[in-house]
C-alpha positions as CSV (number, residue, x, y, z in Angstrom):
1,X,-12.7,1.9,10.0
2,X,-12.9,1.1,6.0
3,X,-14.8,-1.0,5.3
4,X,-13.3,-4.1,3.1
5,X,-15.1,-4.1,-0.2
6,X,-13.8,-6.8,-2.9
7,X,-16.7,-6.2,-5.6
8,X,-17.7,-3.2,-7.2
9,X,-16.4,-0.2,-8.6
10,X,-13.4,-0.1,-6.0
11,X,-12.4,-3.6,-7.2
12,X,-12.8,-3.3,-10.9
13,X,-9.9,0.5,-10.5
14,X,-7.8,-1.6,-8.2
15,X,-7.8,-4.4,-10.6
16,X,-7.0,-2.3,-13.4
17,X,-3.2,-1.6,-11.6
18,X,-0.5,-3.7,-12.8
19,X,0.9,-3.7,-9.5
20,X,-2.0,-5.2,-7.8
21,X,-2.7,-8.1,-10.4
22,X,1.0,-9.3,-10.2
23,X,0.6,-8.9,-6.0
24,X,-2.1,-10.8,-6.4
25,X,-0.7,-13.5,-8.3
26,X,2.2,-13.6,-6.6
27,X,-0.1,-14.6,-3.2
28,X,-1.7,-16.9,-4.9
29,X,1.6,-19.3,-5.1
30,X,3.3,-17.8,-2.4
31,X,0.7,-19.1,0.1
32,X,0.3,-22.6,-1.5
33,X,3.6,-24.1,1.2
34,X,1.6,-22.2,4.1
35,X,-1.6,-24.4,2.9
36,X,0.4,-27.5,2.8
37,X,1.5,-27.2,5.9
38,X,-1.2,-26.0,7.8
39,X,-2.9,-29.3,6.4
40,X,-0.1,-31.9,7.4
41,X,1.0,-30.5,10.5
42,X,-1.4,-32.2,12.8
43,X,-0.5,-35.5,11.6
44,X,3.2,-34.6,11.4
45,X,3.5,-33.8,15.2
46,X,1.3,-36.5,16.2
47,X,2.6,-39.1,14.2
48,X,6.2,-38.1,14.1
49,X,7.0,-36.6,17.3
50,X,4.3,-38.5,19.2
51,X,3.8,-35.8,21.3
52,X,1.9,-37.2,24.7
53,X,2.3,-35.9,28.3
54,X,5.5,-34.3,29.7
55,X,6.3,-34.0,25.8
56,X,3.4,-31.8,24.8
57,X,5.9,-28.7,26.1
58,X,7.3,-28.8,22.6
59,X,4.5,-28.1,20.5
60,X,3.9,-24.2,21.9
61,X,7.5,-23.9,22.0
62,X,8.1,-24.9,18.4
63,X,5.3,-22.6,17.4
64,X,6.7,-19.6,19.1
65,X,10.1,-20.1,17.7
66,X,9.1,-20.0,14.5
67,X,6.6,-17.0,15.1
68,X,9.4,-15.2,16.5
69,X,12.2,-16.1,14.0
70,X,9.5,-15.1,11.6
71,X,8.6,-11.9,13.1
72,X,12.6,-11.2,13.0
73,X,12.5,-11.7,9.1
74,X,9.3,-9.3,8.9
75,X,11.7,-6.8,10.8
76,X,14.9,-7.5,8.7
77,X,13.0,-7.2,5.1
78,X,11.1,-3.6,6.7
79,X,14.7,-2.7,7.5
80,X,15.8,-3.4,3.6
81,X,12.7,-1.6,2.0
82,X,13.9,1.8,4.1
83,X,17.7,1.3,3.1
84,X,18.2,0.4,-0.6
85,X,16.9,2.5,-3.1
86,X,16.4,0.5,-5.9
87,X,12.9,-2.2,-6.0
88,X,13.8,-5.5,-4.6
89,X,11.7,-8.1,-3.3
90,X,12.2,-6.7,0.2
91,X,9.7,-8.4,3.0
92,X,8.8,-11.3,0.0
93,X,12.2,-12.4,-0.3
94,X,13.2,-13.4,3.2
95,X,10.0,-16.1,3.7
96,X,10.9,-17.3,0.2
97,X,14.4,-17.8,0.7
98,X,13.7,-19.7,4.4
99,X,10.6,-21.6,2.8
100,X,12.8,-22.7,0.1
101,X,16.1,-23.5,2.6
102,X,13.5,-25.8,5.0
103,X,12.5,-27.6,2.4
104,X,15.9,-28.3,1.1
105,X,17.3,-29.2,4.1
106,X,14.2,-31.6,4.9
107,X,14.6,-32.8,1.5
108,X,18.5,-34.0,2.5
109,X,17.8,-34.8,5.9
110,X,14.9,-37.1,5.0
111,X,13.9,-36.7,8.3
112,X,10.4,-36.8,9.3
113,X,10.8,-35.2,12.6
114,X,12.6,-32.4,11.0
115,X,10.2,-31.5,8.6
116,X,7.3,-31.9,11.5
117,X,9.3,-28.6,13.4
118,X,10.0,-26.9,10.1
119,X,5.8,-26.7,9.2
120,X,4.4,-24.0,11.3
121,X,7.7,-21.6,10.0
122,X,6.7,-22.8,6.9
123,X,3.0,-21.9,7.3
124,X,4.0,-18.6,9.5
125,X,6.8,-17.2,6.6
126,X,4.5,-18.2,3.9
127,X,1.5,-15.7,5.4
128,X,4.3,-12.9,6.1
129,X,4.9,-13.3,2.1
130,X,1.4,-13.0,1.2
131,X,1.0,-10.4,3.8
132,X,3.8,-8.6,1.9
133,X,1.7,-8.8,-1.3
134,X,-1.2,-7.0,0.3
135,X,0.6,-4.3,1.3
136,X,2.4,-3.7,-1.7
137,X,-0.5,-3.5,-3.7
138,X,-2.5,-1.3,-1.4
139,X,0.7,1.2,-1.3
140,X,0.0,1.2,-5.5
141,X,-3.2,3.0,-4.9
142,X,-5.2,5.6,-3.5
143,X,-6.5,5.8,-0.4
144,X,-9.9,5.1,-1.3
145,X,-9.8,1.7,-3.4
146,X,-6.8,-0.3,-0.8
147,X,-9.5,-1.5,1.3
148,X,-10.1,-3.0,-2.6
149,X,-6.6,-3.6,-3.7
150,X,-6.0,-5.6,-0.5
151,X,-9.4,-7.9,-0.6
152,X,-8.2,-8.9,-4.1
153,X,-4.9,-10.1,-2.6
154,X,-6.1,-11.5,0.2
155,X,-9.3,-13.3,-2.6
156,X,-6.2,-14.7,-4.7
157,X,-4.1,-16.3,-1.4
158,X,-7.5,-18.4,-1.1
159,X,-6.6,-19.5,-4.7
160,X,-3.4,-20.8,-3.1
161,X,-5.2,-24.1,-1.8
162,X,-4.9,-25.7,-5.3
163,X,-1.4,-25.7,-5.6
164,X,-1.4,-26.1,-2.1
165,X,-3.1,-29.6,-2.2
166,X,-1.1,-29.7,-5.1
167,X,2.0,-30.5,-3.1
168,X,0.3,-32.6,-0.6
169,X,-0.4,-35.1,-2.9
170,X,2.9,-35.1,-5.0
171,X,4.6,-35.3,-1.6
172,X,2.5,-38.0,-0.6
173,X,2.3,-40.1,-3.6
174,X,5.3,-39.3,-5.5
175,X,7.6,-38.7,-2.6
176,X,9.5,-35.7,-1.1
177,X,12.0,-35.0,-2.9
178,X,9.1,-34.5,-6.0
179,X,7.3,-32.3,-3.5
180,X,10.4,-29.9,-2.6
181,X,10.9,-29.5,-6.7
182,X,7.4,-28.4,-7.3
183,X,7.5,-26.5,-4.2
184,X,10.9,-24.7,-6.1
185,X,8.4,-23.8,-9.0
186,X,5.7,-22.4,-7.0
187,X,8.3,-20.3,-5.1
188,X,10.3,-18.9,-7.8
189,X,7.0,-17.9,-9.9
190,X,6.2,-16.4,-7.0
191,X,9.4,-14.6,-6.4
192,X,8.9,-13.6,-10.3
193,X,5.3,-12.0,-9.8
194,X,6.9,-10.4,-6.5
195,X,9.5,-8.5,-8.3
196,X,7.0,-7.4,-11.1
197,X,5.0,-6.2,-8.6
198,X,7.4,-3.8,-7.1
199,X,8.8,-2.8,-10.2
200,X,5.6,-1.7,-11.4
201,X,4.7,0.5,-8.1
202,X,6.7,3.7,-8.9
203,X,5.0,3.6,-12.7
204,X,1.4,2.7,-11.2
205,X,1.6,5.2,-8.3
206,X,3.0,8.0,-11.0
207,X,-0.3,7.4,-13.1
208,X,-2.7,7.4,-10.8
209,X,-1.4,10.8,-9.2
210,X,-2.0,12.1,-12.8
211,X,-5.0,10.6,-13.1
212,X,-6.2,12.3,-9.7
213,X,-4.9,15.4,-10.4
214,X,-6.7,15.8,-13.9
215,X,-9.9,14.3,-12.0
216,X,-9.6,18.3,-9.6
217,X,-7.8,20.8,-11.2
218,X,-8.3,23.0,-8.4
219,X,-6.4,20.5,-6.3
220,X,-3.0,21.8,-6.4
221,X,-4.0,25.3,-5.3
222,X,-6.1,23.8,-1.8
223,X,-3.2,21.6,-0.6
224,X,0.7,22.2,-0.8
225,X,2.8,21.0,-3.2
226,X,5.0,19.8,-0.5
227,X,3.8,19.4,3.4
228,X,6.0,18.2,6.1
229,X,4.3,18.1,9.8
230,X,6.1,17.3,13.3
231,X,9.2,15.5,11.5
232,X,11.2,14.1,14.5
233,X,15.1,12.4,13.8
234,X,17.4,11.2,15.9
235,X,21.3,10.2,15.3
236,X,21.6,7.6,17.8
237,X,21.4,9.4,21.1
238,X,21.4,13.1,19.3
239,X,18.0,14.5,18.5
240,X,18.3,16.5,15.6
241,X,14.5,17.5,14.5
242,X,12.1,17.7,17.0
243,X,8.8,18.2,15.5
244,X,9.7,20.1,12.9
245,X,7.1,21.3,9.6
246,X,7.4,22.6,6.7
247,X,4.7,23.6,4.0
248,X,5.5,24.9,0.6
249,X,3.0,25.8,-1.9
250,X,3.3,24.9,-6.2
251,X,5.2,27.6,-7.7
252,X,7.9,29.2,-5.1
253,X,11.2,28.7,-4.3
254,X,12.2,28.3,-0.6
255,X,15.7,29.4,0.9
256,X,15.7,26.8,3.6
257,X,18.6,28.5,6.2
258,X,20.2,27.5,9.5
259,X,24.1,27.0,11.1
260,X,26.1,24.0,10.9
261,X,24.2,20.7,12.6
262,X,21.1,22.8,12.8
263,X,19.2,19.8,10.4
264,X,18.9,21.7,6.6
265,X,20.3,18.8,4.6
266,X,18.7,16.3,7.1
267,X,15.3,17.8,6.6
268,X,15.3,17.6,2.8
269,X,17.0,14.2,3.0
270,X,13.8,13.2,5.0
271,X,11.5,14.4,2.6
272,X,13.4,12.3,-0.3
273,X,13.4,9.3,1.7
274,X,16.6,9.2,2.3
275,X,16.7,9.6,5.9
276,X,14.6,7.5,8.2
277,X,12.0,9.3,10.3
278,X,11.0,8.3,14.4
279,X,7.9,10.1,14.0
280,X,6.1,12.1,11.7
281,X,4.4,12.8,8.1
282,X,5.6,13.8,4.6
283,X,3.0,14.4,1.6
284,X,3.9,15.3,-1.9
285,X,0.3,17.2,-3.4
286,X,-1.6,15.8,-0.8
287,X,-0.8,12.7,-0.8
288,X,1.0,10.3,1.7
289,X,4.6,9.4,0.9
290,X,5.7,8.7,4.5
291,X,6.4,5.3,3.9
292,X,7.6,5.2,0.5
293,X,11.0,4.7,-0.6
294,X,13.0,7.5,-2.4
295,X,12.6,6.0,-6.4
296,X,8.5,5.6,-5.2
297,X,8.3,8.8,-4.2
298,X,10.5,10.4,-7.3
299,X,7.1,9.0,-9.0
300,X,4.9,10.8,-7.2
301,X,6.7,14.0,-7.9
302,X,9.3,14.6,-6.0
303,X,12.8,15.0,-7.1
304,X,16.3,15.4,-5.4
305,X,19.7,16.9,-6.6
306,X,22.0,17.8,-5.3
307,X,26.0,19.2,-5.5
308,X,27.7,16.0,-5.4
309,X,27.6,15.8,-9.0
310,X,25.3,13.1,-9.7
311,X,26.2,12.6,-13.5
312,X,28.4,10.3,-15.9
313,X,31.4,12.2,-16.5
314,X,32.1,9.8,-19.3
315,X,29.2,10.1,-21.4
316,X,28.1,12.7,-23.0
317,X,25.5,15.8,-22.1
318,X,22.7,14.1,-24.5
319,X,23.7,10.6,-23.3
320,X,23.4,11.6,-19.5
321,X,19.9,13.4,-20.5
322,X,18.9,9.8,-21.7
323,X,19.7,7.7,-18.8
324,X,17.4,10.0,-16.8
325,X,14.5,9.6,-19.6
326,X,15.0,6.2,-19.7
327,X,11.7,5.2,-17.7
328,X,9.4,8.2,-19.2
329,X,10.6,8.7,-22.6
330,X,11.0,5.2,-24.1
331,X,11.3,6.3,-28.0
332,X,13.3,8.2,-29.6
333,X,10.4,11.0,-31.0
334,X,9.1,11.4,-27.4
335,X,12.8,11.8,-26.2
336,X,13.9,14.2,-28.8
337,X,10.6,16.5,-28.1
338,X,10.9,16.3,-24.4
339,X,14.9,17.1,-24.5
340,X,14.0,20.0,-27.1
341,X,11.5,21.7,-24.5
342,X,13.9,20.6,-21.9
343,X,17.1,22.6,-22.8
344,X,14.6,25.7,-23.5
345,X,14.9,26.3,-19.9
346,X,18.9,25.3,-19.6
347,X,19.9,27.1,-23.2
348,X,23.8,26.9,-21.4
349,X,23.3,22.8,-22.5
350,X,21.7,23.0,-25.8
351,X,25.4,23.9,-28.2
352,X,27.0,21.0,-25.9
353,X,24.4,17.9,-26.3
354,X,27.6,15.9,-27.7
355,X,30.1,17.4,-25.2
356,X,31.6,14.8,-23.0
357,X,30.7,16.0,-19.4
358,X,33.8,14.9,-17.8
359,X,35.4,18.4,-19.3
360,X,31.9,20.8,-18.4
361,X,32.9,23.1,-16.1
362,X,31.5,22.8,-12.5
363,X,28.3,25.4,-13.0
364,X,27.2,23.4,-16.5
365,X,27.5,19.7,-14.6
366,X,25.2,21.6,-12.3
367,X,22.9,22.6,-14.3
368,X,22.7,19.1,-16.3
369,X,22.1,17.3,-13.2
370,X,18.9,20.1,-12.7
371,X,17.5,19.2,-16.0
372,X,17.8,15.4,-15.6
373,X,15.4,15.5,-12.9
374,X,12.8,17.6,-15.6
375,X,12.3,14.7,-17.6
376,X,9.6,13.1,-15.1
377,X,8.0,16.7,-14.4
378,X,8.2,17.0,-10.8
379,X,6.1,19.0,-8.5
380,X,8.7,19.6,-5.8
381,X,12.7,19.5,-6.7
382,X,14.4,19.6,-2.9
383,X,18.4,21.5,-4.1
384,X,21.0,19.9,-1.6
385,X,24.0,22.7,-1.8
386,X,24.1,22.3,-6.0
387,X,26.4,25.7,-6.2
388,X,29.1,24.2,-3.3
389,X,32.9,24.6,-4.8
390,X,31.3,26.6,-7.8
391,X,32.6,30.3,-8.8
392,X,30.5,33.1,-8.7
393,X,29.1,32.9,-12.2
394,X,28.0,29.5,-12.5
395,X,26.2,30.0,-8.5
396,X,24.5,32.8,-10.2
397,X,23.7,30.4,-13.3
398,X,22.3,27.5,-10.9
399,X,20.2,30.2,-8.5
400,X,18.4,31.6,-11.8
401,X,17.7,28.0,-13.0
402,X,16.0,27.3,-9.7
403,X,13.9,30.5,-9.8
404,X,13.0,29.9,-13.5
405,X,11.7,26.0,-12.3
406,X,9.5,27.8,-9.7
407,X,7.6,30.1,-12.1
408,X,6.9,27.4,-14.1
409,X,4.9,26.1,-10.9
410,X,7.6,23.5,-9.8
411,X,7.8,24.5,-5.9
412,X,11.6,24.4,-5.1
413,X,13.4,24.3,-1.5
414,X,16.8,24.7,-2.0
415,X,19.7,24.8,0.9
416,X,22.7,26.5,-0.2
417,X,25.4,28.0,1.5
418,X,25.5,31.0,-1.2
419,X,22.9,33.1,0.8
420,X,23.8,36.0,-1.0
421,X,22.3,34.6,-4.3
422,X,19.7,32.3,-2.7
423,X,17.8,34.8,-0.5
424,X,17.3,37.4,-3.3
425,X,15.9,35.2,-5.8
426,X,13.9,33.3,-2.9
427,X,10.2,34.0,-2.3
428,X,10.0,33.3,1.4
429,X,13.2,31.8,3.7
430,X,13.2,29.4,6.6
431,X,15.4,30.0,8.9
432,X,15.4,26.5,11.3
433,X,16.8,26.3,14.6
434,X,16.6,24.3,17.2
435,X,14.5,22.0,15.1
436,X,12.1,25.3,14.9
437,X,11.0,27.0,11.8
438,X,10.6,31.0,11.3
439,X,9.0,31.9,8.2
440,X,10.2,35.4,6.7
441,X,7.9,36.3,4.0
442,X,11.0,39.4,2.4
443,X,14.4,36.9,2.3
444,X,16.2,39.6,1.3
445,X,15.6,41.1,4.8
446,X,17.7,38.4,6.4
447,X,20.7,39.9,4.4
448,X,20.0,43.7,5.8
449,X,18.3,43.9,9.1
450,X,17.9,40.4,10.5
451,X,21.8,39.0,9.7
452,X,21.4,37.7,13.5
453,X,19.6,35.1,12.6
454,X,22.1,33.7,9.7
455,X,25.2,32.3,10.3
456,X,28.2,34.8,10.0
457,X,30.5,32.4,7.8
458,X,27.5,32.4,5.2
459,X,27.5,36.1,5.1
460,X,30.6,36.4,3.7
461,X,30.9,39.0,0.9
462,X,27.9,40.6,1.9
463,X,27.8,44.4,1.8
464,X,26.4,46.7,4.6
């Protein structure tokens, strides 16, 4: 078990993540309702329920009513973090907006009984939100200092007794209605801090990987770039990978194959975080991204394209190329460097930088959407069909970009339904089925002797 250090070394790293000082904060005034209430619920049941007797049934039952309605918002905000892929304030948000409802409503109510029932939620929502703010922080750090990042957290909640006695004694003195408006401030500087917090995760989580990495050199060549073990999905009743790994190393590209419904796409989709896994893991360089979402993930390395074509038709080539800088590349020197060294690999792009994209032809929109993802310098780029509806010329041009990415060390799995021009250019091929993987170390072999294994309506065109 890890042990729970707040002082030393550990504390002094964690500390230094921007993530985990605006957790922290954040736990510091989300917890001050939770303090008020634990301190006036005692004399709120006694003295305005009266509870005595046959009537002391209601005091568990409030209690787990509220634990369960509270465990339901836990559930709902998990549900939220997995679905939307931009940061919101996923598990914080639901005890903030309930906190802030109950006090409302016993605000307009003025009903002492009320607000005696509405106390333990209060106190119960309240920890959930500060429970939230420890786990977000540990998630912006490595494995070794979240013992750290989550003792800070849970130091700073502590801190929540002063505002919390705060509101006791406004409520008290100055009435309720003065209570529930300082209440308001706690919980929208809270909500503030909250939403800092998670927008500063993908940023803190890309740094430290960079940070580690430059720490071992020799890191990347002992662990794969991308390592998928005993991935299990299921489509309601329908299991479509059972167990299923995958491991590819920095610096090859991977011709991930199979038939219709056999779970290509799916697979990669999981490993983006895009698909919601029943069991499983999925590291990017050796690190855990199981339970990241897919923009967390894009910051530790991992990118996704694919052949839907993800780009503003509207704007221009060098205008889409800066909407995908926009978080690395802030000025306009570090944007015109990194777009010059960009287009060295995609030369088709570099005469069109003020062509509008909406007339590129299918291939070049392609190849743009490719080089978008370059910008943050991923270590795995997962290709999702990207030459579907494309003629044979501009397939040709996508497959050689890939292969050109993977010997500059980027380790590429691509699933294409162009086998022809995938398995040549591929170093090793997966063939899945039945949510089982065979490795085939010569791709072009599936082409020749093994077409068995491919589906015939991929194979079309193919000589011998």
């Amino acid at each position: 078990m890890s042990e729970l250090r707040i002082a030393g070394a550990d504390t002094r790293e964690a500390w230094e993540t921007l993530t985990v000082r605006s957790a922290a904060q954040a736990a510091a005034v989300l917890s001050a309702p939770g303090w008020a209430a634990a301190f006036c619920a005692p004399d709120a049941w006694s003295d305005a329920l009266g509870i005595s007797g046959t009537g002391a049934w209601l005091t568990p039952l409030t209690f787990a009513l509220a634990f369960g309605g509270a465990l339901v918002s836990w559930r709902m905000g998990r549900e939220r973090i997995a679905q939307l892929s931009r940061p919101v304030i996923a598990l914080g948000s639901t005890p903030i907006v309930v906190v802030a409802a109950l006090a409302f409503a016993a605000w307009i109510a003025k009903e002492e009984r009320f607000i005696a029932l509405a106390l333990p939620t209060i106190g119960l929502l309240s920890g959930l939100a500060v429970a939230d703010c420890a786990l977000l922080a540990s998630r912006a750090c490595v494995p070794a200092i979240r013992p750290a990042a989550s003792g800070i957290v849970a130091a700073f909640a502590f801190v929540g007794l002063v505002p919390g006695i705060h509101l006791i004694l406004v409520g008290t003195g100055a009435g309720l209605a003065r209570g529930a408006a300082w209440a308001a401030v706690y919980l929208s500087w809270g909500a503030l801090a909250l939403r800092r917090a998670h927008r500063a995760l993908p940023g803190d989580r890309r740094r430290i990987a960079i940070r580690e990495r430059s720490k071992d050199p020799d890191a990347d060549a002992r662990t794969h770039a991308l390592d998928m073990h005993a991935i299990t999905v299921r489509f309601g009743p329908n299991l479509i990978l059972n167990r299923t790994s995958l491991a590819v190393h920095a610096g090859e590209l991977v011709a991930l194959v199979g038939g219709n419904g056999a779970g290509k796409s799916t697979l990669l989709r999981v490993a983006g975080g895009f698909t919601p896994i029943e069991s499983g893991q999925v590291l990017v360089a050796g690190e855990d991204v199981t339970t990241l979402r897919p923009e967390e993930r894009v910051a530790t390395g991992l990118s996704f394209v694919s052949g839907a074509r993800p780009v503003f038709p509207e704007l221009t080539v060098l205008q889409n190329l800066r909407v995908a800088a926009y978080r690395t590349h802030k000025t306009p020197s570090s944007f015109a460097s990194a777009t010059d060294a960009l287009l060295t690999l995609v030369p088709t792009l570099a005469g069109r930088r003020d062509a509008l994209v909406g007339v590129l032809s299918g291939g070049e929109q392609r190849l743009l959407a490719v080089a978008q993802t370059l910008y943050r310098k991923p270590i795995v780029l997962l290709a999702d069909e990207l030459t579907l509806g494309l003629d044979v010329d501009a397939r040709h041009s996508v497959m050689d970009l890939l292969l050109v990415l993977a010997e500059e060390g980027v380790a590429v799995v691509s699933v294409d339904h162009d086998l022809p021009s995938l398995l040549p250019r591929s170093h090793r091929a997966a063939v899945i089925s039945e949510g089982t993987i065979s490795w085939f170390d010569d791709p072009a072999e599936l082409l020749t002797e093994r077409t068995d294994l491919l589906p015939a309506t991929f194979l079309a065109g193919v000589e011998g």
